[in-house]
C-alpha positions as CSV (number, residue, x, y, z in Angstrom):
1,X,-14.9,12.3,7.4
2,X,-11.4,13.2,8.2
3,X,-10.3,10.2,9.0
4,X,-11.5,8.3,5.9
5,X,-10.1,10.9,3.7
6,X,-6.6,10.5,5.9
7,X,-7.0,6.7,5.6
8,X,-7.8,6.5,2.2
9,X,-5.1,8.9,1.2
10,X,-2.8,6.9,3.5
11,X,-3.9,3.3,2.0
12,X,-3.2,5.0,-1.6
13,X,0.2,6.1,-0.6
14,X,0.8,2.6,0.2
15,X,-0.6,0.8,-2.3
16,X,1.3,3.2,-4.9
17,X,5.1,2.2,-2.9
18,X,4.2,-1.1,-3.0
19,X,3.8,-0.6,-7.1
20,X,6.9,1.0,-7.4
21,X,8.9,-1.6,-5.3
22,X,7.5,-4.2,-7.6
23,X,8.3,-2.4,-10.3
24,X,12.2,-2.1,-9.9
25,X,14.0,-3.4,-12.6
26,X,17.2,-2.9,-11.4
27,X,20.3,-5.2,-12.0
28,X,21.7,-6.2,-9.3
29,X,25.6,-5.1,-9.3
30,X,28.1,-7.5,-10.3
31,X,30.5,-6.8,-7.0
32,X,29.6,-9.3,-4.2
33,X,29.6,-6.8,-1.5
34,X,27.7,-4.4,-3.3
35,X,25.2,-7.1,-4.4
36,X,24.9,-8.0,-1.0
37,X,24.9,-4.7,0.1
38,X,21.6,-4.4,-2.7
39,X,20.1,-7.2,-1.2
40,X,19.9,-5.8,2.3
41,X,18.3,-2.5,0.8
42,X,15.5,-4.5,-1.2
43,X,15.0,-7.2,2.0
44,X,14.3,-3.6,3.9
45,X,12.2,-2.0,1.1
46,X,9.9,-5.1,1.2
47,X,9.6,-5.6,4.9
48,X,8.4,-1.8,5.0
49,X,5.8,-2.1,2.9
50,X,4.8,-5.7,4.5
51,X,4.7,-3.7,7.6
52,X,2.5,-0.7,6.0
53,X,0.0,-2.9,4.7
54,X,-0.1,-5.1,8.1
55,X,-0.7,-1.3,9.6
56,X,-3.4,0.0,7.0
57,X,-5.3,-3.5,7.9
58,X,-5.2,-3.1,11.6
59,X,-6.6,0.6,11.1
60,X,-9.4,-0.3,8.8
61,X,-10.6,-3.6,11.4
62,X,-10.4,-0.9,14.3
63,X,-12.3,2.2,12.6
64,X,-14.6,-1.2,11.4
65,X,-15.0,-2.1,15.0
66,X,-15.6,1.9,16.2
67,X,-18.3,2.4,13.6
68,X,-20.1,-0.7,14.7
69,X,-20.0,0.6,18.5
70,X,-21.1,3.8,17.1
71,X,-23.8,2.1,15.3
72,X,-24.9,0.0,18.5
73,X,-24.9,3.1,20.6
74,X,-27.4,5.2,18.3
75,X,-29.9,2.1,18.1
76,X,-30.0,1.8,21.9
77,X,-30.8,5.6,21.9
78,X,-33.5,5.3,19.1
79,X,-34.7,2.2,21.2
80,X,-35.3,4.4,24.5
81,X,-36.8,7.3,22.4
């Protein structure tokens, strides 16, 4: 149970950053090396949260792929009982 409530609370977590980097409405500045500078910032913001939800995937297939071990395991001992 601990580790759903950690994975939900983590997916949440994620899923809320990834609202509030779409939701930035923020001019870019008029400078070209602090618009590029802006640029860099927002390419790492969105990379980040790619990454985050590529990780919140890969832990919900492995705990998927535990709990149907799990689930194979207690048949074969239900089987022999």
């Amino acid at each position: 149970m601990l580790n759903k409530n950690f994975h939900e609370k983590w997916r949440k977590d994620i899923e809320e950053l990834g609202k509030k980097t779409g939701e930035l409405e923020i001019a870019p500045p008029t400078d070209a090396k602090k618009k590029e500078n802006f640029d860099i910032q927002m390419a790492k913001v969105n990379e980040a949260v790619k990454k985050a939800n590529e990780m919140a995937a890969s832990l919900e297939m492995i705990q998927t792929k535990h709990l149907a071990a799990i689930k194979a395991i207690l048949t074969e001992v239900e089987v022999r009982c």
